[in-house]
C-alpha positions as CSV (number, residue, x, y, z in Angstrom):
1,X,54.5,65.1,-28.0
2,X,51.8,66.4,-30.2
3,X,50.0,65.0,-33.0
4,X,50.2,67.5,-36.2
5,X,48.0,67.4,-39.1
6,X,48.7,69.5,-41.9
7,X,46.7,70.0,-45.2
8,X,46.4,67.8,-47.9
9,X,47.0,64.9,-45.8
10,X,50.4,64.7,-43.7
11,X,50.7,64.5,-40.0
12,X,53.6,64.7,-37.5
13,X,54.0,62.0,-34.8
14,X,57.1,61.8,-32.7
15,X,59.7,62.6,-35.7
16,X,57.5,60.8,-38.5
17,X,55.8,62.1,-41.3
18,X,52.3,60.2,-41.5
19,X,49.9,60.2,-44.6
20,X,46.4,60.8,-43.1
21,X,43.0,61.3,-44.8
22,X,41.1,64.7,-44.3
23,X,37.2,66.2,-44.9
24,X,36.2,66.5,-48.2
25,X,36.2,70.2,-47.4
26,X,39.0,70.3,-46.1
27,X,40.5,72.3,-43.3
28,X,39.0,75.1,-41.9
29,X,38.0,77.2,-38.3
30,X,34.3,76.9,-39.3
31,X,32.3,74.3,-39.5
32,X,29.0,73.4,-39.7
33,X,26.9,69.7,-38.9
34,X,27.4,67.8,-42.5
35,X,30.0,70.4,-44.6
36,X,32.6,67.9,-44.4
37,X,34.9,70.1,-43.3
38,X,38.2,68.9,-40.9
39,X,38.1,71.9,-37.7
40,X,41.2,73.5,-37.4
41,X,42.4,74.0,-33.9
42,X,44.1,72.3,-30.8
43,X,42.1,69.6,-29.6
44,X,42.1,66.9,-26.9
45,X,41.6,63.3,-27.4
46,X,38.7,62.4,-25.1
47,X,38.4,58.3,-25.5
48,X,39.0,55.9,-27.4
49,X,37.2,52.6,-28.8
50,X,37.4,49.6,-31.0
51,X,35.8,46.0,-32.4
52,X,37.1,43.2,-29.8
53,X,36.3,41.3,-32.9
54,X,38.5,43.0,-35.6
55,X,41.0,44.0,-33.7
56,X,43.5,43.9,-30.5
57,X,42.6,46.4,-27.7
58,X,45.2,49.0,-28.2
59,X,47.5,49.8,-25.3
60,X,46.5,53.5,-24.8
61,X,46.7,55.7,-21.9
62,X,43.7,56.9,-23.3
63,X,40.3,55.6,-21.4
64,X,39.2,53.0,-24.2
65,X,35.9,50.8,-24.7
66,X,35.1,47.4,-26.8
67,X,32.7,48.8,-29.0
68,X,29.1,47.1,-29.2
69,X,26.0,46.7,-32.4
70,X,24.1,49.2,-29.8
71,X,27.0,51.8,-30.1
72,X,25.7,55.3,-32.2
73,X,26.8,58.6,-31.9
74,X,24.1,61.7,-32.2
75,X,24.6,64.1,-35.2
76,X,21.3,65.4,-35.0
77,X,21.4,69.1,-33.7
78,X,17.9,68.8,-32.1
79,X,19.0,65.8,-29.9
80,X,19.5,66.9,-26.4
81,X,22.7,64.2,-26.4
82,X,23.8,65.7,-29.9
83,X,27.4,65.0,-30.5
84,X,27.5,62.2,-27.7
85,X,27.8,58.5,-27.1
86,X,24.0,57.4,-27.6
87,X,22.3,53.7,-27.8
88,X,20.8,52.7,-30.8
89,X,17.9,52.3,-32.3
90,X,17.0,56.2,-31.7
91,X,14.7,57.8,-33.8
92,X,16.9,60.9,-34.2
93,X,20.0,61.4,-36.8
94,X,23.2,59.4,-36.0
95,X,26.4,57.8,-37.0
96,X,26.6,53.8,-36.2
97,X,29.6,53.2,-34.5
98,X,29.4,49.6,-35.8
99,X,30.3,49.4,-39.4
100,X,30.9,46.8,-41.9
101,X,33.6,48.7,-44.2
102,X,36.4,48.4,-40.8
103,X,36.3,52.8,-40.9
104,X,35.5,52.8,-37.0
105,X,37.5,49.1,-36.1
106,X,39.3,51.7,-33.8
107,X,38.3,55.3,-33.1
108,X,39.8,58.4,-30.8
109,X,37.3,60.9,-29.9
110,X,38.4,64.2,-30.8
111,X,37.5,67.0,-28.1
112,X,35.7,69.4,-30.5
113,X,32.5,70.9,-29.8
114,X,31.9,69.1,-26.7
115,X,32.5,71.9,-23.9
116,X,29.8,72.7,-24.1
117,X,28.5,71.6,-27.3
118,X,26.7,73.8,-29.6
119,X,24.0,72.5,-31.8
120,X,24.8,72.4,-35.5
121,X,28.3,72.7,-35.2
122,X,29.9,69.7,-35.9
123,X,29.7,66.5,-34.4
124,X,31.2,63.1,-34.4
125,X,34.9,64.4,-35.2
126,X,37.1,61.2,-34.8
127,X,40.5,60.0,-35.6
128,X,39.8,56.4,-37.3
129,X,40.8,53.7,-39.7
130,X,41.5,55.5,-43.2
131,X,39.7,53.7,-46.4
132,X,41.4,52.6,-48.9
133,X,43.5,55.0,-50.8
134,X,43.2,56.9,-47.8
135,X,39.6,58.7,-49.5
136,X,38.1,61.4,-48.0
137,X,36.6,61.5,-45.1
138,X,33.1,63.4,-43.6
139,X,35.4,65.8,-41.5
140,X,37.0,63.3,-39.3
141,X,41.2,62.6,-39.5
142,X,41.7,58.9,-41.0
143,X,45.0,56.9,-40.6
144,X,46.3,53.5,-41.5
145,X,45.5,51.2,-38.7
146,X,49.0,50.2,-37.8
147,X,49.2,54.3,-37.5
148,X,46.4,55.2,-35.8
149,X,48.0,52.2,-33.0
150,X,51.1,53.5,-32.6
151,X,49.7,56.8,-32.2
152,X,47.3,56.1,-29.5
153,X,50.1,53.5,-27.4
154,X,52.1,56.5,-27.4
155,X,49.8,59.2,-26.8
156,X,50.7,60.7,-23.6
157,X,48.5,63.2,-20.8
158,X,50.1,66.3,-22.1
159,X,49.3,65.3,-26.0
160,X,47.3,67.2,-28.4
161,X,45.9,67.0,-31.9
162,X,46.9,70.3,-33.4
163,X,44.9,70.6,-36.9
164,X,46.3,73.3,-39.2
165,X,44.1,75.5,-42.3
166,X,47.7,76.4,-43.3
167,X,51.3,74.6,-43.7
């Protein structure tokens, strides 16, 4: 069973149709760090993690982590760890995994640009929490949190995210 996103916002899960939150660039093959677009492609899902404190660890088959205050991930292309898991305070350029607005309550790591990694290509791609009204997000694929569960509980090993430019 793969997971299907399709612009301007619908996915595919296991016979459902799923409104889902894109890039404010939308969908496209290339992609550069900060364009906000969503990659088109067929990806993975590395690992997963959430906030013990918001939210139930998710059953997932997925290997999954109680996220921390320390948590960041490197968007800075001259990081040597650039689009990794990193410890915060750093003095380079990254995302804070811990956030007050509930975005990253639970995230899926999304297998782009990670092997190997390229500098400047994108980083931090996730599947997380959608805002409200399901806004825009900075490249990443956003869902409604009862979604985004239900989609990692039944992710399975042979599963991909398959993100299409076109419907």
């Amino acid at each position: 069973m793969n997971l299907v996103v399709y612009p301007p916002g619908i996915a595919e899960w296991n016979n459902l149709r799923i409104r889902c939150a894109l890039g404010t660039g939308g969908i496209s093959k290339k992609q550069n760090e900060g364009d906000g677009i969503t990659p088109a492609g067929i990806f993975p899902l590395r690992q997963a993690f959430f906030r013990s404190d918001r939210t139930n660890r998710p059953e997932t088959i997925l290997p999954i982590s109680a996220l921390t205050r320390s948590d960041g991930w490197s968007d800075d292309p001259d990081d040597l760890r650039y689009n990794r898991q990193i410890s915060i305070p750093t003095k380079n350029h990254h995302e804070t995994l811990w956030r007050a607005d509930g975005v990253y309550d639970l995230i899926a790591v999304i297998g782009y640009n990670d092997r190997p990694v390229i500098p400047g290509a994108g980083s931090a791609i996730f599947l997380h929490v959608a805002k409200l009204g399901y806004a825009p997000t900075e490249g990443c694929v956003a869902f409604a949190l009862s979604d985004l569960c239900r989609i990692l509980n039944e992710w399975e090993e042979t599963s991909v995210l398959d993100i299409r430019a076109e419907t």
